[in-house]
Every structure is written in C-alpha cells, then in structure tokens.
N, C-alpha and C positions, 0 to 999 in steps of 0.2 A: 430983518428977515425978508427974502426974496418975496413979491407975491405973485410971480411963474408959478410956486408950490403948489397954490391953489386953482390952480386954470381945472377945469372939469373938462376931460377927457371925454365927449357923452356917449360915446362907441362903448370904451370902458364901464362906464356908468349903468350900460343897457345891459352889458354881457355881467357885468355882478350883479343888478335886478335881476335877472332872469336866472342868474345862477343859487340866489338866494330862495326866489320862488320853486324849484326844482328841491331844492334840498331841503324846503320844508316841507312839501306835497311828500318828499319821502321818510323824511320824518315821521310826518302824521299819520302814515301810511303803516308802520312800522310799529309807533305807537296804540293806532289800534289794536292791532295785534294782542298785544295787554291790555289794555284798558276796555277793550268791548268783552275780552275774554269772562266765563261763564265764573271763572274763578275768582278773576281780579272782581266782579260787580258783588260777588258773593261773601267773598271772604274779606277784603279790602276796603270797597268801598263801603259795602251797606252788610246790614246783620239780617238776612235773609231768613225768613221761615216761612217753610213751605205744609203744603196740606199733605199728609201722606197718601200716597196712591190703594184702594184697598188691598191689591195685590202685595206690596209691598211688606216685607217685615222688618221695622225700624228697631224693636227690640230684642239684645239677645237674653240667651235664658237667665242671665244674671241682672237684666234690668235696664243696660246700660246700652246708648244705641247703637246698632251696629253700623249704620249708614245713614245719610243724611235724605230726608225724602225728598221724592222728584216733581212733585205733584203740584198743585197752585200757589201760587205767594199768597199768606195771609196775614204775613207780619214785614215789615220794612222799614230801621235804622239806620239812620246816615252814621257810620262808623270810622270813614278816613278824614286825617283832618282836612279842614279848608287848605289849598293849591296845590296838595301835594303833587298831581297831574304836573302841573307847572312847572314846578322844581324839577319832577322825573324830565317833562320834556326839554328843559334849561340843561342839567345835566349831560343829556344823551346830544343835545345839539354842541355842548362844549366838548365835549368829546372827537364829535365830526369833526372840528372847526380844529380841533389841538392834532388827530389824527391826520388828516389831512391839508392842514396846516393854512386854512381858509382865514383871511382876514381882510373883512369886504373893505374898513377902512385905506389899509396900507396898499389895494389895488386901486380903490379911487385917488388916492391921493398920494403918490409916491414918495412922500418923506423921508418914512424910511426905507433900510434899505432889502429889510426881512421880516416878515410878520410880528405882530406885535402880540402880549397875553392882553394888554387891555382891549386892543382890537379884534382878539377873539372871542373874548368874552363879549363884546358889544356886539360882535357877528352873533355869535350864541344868543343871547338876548333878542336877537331880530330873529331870528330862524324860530326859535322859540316862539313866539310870538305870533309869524307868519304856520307854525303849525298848527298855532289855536285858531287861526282864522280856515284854514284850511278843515281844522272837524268843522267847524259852526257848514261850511261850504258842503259840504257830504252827507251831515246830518240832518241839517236843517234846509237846505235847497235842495240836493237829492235824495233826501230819505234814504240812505246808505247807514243801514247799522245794523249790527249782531242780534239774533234771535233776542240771546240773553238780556240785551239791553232794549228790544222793544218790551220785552214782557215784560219788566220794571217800570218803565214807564208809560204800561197801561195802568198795572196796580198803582202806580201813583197819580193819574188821573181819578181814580175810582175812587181815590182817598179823597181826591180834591172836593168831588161833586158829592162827597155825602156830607161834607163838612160845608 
C-alpha cells in the first residue's frame, strides 16, 4: 500500500473541521426545537403534573379531564429512556451526512473514490457528538434554553434542596 494515501492534506483537514463544527451547531440548533419544546419535556421526556390554575376547569361533567392544567409543577418523572436524545441526534446527523452525501473521512483521506456508508456513519457519530457539545455550549455557558425547560429545572432544584 502506497503511504502518499495517508499524507494530510491540512487545508482539507481545516475546511472538514469547520465543516463538521457548522453542521453540528445546526443540528443542535434544530434539535432544540424538539427537545426544549413544552411538549417533548412534558410528554416525552418527564411525566409532568401540574397545580391547576383556579381559574381553570380540569374536569368535564362526566368526570374525566378535559385539559391538562397550566399551573405549577408539583409532580416530576423521568419517563424517556436513557440516550434516547442521542440516538434522535445520531439519526438526524445520518441523514444529513447520507442526504448530502458528507463523508468527513473519504475528504481527508482520499482513498476512495466516492463516499463511504462506514464513513458516514463515523461522520454521523462525530456531528452527533459535536451537537451534544454544542447544547452543554448554549445551556450551560450561555444559559440559552426554553421557558419550558427552565421551569423544570427549577422544580428540580426545589426537589433537590428539600431532600
């Protein structure tokens, strides 16, 4: 085997880091969308109950409720399993990478001569990856996150400090 093959290209190298970093920042970007949504934290991720508002009328005349109340968190279940996030974002990133035909290995390294499925799946798994670095970047260094999802995790501070 030649080892020309392997020469690093570092031009190349820079323009698929950075092209990697971009399309996980949109990923991630994307994925909030669902995942901070009031639906997905409610229904998806955690088993939500709330206080009813007294305004509100939760039940109808047969008993059964008409609507879900709007009022304070006072019950919180962790209900989706462990990574599921992960997988959706692994998923959605194999998709870009199969749609678009992205395959960060067979750019740096030109072996072959047309993208690879193993190569994009390894793209997929980096982007992936680089989008979970990207929430920690938004949520935890800019405090960037959905109404819905602060007020869960203040009621689960309250949880914390009483226990």
């Amino acid at each position: 085997m030649d080892p020309n093959y392997f020469v690093m290209d570092f031009p190349r190298v820079a323009e698929v880091f950075l092209a990697i970093t971009v399309i996980a920042l949109m990923v991630e970007r994307v994925l909030a969308l669902i995942f901070e949504s009031r639906f997905y934290l409610e229904k998806v991720e955690y088993r939500v109950t709330r206080k009813p508002k007294k305004s509100e009328r939760i039940e109808s005349s047969d008993g059964t409720p008409a609507k879900a109340a709007s009022g304070k968190i006072i019950g919180l279940e962790r209900k989706a399993p462990a990574g599921l996030k992960e997988m959706i974002a692994f998923a959605v990133s194999l998709f870009v990478c199969y749609y678009w035909k992205f395959d960060a290995m067979t750019i740096i390294m030109p072996i072959h001569v047309t993208e690879t499925w193993p190569g994009m799946i390894l793209s997929a798994a980096i982007i992936a990856g680089g989008s979970k670095a990207a929430i920690k970047l938004f949520k935890d260094w800019l405090d960037v996150k959905s109404t819905a999802k602060t007020e869960i995790e203040i009621f689960k501070k309250s949880q914390d400090s009483k226990s």
